[in-house]
Structure formats: structure tokens, C-alpha cells
Backbone as a printed PyTorch tensor [residue, N CA C, xyz], in Angstrom:
tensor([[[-85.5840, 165.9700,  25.7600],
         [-85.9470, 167.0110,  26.6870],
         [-84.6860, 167.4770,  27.4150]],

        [[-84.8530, 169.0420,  27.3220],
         [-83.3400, 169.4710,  28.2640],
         [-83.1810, 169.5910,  29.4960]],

        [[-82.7580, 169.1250,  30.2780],
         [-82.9880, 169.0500,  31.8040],
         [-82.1310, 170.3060,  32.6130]],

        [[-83.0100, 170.5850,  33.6010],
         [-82.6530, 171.9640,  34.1830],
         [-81.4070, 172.0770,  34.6290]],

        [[-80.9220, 173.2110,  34.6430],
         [-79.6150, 173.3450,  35.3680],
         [-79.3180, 173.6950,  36.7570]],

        [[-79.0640, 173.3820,  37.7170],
         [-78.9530, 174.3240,  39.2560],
         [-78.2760, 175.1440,  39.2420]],

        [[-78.5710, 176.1840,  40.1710],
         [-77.6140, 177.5910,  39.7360],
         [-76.0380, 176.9540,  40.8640]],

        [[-76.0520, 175.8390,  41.1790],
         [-74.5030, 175.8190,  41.7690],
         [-73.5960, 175.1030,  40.7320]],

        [[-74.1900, 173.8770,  40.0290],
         [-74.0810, 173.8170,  38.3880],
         [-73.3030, 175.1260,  37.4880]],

        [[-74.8540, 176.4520,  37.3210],
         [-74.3210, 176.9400,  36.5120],
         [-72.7220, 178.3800,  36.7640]],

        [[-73.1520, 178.2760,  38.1380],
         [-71.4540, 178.9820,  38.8250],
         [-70.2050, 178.0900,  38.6770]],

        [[-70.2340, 176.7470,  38.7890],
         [-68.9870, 176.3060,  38.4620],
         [-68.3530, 176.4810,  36.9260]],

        [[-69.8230, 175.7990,  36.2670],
         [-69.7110, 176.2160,  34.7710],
         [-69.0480, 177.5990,  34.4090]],

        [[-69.6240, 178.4530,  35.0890],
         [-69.2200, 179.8020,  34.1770],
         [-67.8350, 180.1290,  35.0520]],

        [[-67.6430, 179.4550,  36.2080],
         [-66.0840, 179.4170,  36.9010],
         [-64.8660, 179.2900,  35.6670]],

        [[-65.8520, 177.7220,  35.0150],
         [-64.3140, 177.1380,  34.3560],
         [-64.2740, 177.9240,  32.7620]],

        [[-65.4690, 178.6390,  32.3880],
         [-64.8910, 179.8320,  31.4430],
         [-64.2430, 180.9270,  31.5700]],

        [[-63.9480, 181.4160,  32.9380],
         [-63.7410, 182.2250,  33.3190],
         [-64.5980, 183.5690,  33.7020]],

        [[-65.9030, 182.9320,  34.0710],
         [-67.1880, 183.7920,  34.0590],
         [-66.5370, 184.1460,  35.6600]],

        [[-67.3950, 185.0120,  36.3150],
         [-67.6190, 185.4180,  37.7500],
         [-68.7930, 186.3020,  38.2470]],

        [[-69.8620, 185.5520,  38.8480],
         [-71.1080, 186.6550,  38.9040],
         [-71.0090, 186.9170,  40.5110]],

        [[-71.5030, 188.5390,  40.7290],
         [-71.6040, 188.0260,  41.9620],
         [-73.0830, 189.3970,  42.0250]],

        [[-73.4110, 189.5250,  42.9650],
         [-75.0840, 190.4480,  43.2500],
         [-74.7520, 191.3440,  44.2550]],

        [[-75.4530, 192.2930,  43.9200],
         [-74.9610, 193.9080,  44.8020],
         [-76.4480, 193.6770,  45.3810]],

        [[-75.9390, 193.6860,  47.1610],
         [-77.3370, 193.5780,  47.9350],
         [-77.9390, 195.2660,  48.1330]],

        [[-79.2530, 194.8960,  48.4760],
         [-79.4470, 196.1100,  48.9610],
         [-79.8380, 197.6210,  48.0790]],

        [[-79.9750, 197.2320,  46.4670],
         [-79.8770, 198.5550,  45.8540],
         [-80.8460, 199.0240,  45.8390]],

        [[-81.2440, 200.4730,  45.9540],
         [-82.4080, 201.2510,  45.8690],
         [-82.7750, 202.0290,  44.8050]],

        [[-81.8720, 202.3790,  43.8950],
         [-81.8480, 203.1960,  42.7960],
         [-80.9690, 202.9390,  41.8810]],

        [[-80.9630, 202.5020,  40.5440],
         [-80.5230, 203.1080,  39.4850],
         [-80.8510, 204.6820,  38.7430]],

        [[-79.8140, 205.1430,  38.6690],
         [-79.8850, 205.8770,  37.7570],
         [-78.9840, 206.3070,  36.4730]],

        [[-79.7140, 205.7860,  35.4410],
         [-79.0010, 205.8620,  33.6390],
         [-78.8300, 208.2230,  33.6530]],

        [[-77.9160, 208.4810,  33.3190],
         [-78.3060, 209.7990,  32.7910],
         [-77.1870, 210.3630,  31.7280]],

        [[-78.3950, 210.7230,  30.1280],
         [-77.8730, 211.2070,  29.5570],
         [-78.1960, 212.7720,  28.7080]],

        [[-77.9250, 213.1220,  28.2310],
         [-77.8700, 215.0010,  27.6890],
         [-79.3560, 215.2280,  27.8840]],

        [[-80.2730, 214.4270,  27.8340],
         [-81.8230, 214.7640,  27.8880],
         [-82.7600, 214.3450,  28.5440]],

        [[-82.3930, 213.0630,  29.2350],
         [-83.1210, 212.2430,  29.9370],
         [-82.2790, 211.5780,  31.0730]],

        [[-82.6740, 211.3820,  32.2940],
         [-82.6950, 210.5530,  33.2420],
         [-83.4020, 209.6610,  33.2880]],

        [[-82.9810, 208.3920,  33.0720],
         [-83.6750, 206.7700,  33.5960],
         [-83.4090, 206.6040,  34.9520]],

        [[-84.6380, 206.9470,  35.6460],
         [-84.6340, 205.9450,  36.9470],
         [-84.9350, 204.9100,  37.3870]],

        [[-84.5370, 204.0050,  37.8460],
         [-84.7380, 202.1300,  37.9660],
         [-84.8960, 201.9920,  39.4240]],

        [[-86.3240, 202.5220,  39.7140],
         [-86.4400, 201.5020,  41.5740],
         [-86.6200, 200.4230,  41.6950]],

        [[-85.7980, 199.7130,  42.7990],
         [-85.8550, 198.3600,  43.5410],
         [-85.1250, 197.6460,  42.3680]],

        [[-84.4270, 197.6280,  41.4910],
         [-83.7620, 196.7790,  40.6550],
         [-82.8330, 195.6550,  41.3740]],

        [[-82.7130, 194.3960,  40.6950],
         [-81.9440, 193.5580,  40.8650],
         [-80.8200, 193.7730,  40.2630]],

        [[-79.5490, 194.2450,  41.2020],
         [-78.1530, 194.2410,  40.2280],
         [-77.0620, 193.4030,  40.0960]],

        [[-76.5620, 192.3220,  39.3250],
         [-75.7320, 191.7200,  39.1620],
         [-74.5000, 192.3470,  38.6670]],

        [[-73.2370, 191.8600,  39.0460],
         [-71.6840, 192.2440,  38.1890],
         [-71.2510, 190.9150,  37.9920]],

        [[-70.8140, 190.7130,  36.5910],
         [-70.3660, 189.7850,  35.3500],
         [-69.3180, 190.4560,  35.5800]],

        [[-68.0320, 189.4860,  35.8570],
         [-66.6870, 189.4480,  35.0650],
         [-66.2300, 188.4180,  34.4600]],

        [[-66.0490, 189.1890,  32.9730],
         [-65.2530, 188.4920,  32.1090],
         [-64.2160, 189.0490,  31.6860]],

        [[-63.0900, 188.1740,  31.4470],
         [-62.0730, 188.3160,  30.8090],
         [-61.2380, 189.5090,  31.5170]],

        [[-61.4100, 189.9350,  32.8500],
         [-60.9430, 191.0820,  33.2250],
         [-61.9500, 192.4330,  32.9150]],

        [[-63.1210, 192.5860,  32.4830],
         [-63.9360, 193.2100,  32.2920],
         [-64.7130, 193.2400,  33.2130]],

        [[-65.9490, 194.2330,  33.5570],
         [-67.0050, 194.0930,  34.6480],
         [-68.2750, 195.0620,  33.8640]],

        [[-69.0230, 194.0780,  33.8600],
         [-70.4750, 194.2260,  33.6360],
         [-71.7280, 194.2620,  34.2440]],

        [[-72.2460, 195.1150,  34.4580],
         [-73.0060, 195.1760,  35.4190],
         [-74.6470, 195.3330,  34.3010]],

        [[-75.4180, 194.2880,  35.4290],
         [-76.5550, 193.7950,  35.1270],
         [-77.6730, 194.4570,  35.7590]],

        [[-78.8160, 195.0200,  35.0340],
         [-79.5510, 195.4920,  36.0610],
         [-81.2820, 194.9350,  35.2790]],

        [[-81.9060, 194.6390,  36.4420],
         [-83.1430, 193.5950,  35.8320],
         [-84.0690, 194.4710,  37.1350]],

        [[-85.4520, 194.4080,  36.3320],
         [-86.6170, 194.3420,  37.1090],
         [-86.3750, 195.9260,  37.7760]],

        [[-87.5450, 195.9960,  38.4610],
         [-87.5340, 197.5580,  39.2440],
         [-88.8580, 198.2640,  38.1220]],

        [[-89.4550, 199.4050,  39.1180],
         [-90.2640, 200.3450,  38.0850],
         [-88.6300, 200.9890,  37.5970]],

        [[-89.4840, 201.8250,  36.9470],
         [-88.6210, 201.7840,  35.3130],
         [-89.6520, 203.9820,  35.1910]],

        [[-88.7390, 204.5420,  35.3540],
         [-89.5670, 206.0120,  35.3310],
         [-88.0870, 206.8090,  34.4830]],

        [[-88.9710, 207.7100,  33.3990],
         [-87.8810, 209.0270,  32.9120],
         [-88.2430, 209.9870,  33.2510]],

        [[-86.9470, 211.1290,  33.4110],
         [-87.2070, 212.5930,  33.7830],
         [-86.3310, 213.3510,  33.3100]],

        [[-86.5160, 214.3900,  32.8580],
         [-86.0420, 215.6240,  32.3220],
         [-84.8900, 215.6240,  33.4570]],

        [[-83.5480, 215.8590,  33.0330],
         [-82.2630, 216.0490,  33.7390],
         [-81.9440, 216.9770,  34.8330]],

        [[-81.6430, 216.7980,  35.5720],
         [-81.3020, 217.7630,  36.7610],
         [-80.1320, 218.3570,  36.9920]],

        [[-79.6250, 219.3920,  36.3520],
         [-78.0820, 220.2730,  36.0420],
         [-78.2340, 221.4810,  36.4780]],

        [[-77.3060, 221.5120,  37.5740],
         [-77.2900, 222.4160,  38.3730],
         [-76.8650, 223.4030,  37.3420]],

        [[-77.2140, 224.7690,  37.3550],
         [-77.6630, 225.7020,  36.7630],
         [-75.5870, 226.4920,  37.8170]],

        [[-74.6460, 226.9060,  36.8770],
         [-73.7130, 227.7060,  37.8260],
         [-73.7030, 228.6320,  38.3030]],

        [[-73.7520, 228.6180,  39.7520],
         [-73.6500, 229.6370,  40.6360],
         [-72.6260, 230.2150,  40.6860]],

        [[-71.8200, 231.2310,  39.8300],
         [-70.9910, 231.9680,  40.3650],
         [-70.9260, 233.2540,  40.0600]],

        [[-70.2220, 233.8680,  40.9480],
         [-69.9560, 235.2670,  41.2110],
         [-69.2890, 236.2300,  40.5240]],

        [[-69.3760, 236.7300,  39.7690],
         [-68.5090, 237.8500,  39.0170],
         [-67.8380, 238.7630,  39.2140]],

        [[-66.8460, 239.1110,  40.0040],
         [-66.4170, 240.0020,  40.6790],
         [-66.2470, 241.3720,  39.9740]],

        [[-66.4500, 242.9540,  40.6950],
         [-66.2030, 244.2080,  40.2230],
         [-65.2630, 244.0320,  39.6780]],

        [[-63.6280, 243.6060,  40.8640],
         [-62.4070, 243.9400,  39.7850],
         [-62.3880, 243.2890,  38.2180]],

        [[-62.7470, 242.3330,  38.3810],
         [-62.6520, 241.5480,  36.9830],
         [-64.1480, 242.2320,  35.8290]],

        [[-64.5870, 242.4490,  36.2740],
         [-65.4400, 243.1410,  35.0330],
         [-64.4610, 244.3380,  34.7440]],

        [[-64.4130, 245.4480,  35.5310],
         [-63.8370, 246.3820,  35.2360],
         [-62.8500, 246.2190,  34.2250]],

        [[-61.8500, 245.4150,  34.6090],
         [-60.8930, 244.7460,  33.6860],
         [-61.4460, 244.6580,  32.3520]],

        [[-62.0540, 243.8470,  32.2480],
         [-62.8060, 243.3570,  31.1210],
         [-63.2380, 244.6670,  30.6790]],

        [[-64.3000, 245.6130,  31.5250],
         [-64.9620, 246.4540,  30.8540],
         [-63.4030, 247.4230,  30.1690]],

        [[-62.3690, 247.9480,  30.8980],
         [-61.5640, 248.9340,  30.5850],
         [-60.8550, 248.4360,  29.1630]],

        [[-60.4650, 247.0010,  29.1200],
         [-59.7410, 246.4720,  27.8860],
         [-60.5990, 246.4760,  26.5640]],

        [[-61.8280, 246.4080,  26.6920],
         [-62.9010, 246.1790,  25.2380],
         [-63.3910, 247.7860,  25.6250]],

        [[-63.5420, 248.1300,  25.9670],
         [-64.5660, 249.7160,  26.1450],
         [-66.2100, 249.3930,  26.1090]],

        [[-65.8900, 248.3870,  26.7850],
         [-68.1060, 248.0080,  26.4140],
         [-68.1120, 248.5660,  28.1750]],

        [[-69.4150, 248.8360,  28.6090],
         [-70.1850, 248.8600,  29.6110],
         [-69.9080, 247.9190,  30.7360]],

        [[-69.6890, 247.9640,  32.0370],
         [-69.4170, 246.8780,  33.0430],
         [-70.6490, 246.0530,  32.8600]],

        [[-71.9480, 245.9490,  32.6900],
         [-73.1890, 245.3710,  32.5800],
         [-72.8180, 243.9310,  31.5510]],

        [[-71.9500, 244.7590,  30.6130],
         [-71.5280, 244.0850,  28.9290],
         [-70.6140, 242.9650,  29.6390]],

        [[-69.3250, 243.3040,  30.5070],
         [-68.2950, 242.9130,  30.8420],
         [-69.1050, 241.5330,  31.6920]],

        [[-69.8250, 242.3430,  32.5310],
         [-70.0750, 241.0230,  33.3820],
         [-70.9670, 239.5910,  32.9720]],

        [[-71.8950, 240.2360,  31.7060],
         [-72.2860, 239.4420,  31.1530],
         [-72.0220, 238.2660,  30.1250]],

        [[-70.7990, 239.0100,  29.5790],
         [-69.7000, 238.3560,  29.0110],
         [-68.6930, 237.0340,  29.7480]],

        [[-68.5590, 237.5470,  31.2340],
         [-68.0470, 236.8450,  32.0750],
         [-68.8720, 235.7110,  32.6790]],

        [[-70.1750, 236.1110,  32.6340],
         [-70.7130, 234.7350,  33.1750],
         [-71.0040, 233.7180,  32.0220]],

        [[-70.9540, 234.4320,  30.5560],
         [-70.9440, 233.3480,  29.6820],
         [-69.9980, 232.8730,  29.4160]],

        [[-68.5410, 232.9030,  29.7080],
         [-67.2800, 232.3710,  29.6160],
         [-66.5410, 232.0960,  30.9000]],

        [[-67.7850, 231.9740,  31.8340],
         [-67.3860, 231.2030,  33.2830],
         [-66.3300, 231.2400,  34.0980]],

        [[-66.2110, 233.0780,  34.0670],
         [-64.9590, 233.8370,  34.7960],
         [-63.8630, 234.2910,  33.8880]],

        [[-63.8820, 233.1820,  32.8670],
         [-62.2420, 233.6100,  31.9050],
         [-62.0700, 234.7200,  31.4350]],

        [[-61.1700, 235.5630,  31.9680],
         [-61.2860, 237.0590,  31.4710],
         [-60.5490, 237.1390,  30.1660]],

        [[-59.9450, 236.1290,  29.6520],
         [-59.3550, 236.1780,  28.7180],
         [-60.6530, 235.8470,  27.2460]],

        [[-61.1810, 234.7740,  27.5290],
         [-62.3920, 234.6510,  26.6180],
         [-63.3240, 235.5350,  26.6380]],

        [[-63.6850, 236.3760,  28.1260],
         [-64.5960, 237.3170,  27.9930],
         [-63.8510, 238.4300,  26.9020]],

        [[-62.7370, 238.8750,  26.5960],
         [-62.5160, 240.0650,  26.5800],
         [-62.5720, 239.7840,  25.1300]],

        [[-62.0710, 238.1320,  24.7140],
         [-62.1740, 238.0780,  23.1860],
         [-63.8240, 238.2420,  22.3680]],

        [[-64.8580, 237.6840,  23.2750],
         [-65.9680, 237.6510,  23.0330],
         [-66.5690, 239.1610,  22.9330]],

        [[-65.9610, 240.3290,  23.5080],
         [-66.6940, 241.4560,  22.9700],
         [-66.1530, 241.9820,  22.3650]],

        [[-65.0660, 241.8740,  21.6740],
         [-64.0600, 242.4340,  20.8750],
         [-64.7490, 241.6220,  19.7370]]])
């Protein structure tokens, strides 16, 4: 029969491998997020593992919920002079120019290649 280990036992132990755990108090949220999904993790237990000069972080327990991603949508401004620009160098419509510009996120240089 294998007899239990105490966790002050198993900290020295993983001392003399060069383990190091230590626990992040207090967490309220995980959140995983990738191109399609958000993982949210409430009330999780989080541990950090270092090994070898590495850090690993542990995350256990918590509800466990996904959601469609939250990406801020860019707010920016297109300015007259710079369409104009745009519009005078390609000969398209300022409407064309500016629309061009918000799909190449100001660059008047990509806008102007994109309607050409």
C-alpha cells in the first residue's frame, strides 16, 4: 500500500528537482481567447509551476462558459484631405476614396493601389 504524501513533503521534493509552485490568490477570471471563441473560467484555482527557468501556469476548477469574441470593431476617421488625395491620384469618386481608406486603415498609399 502507498502511503500518502504531505504537501510540505511534496514542496521539498519538487524543491530538490528544481520544481517551484507557488498560487495566485484572489483570481476572479480567466480568460482563454482565440480567432473564434472566448473561454471564460470563473472562480478558478490558479497555480504557477517553475521549471527549469520556465513558468507554467495552472488553472483548475471554476464554471467554465464560451462566447463569441469581443473585437472592437475600428473607429477611425477618414479625413477630407486624404480622400481627396486619394480621390485626385486614382480618378474614382471621394465616396470610392474614402472607402478604400477605411479598408486599408488610413494608408493612402494602399488605398490608392487598391483602386487602381
Amino acid at each position: 500500500m502507498q502511503r500518502r504524501m504531505n504537501p510540505r513533503e511534496a514542496k521539498r521534493m519538487m524543491q530538490r528537482m528544481g520544481m517551484n509552485m507557488d498560487s495566485v490568490e484572489n483570481v476572479e477570471q480567466v480568460i482563454i481567447k482565440t480567432p473564434t471563441k472566448d473561454i471564460v473560467i470563473e472562480q478558478p484555482e490558479v497555480a504557477i509551476l517553475q521549471v527549469q527557468g520556465q513558468r507554467i501556469y495552472q488553472v483548475a476548477g471554476g464554471n467554465v462558459t464560451e462566447r463569441s469574441p469581443e473585437r472592437a470593431s475600428p473607429t477611425f476617421k477618414v479625413s477630407e484631405e486624404d480622400a481627396q488625395l486619394v480621390a485626385n491620384q486614382t480618378g474614382k469618386s471621394i465616396a470610392e476614396a474614402k472607402q478604400a481608406l477605411e479598408e486599408c486603415e488610413g494608408d493612402l498609399a494602399k488605398a490608392i493601389l487598391l483602386l487602381q
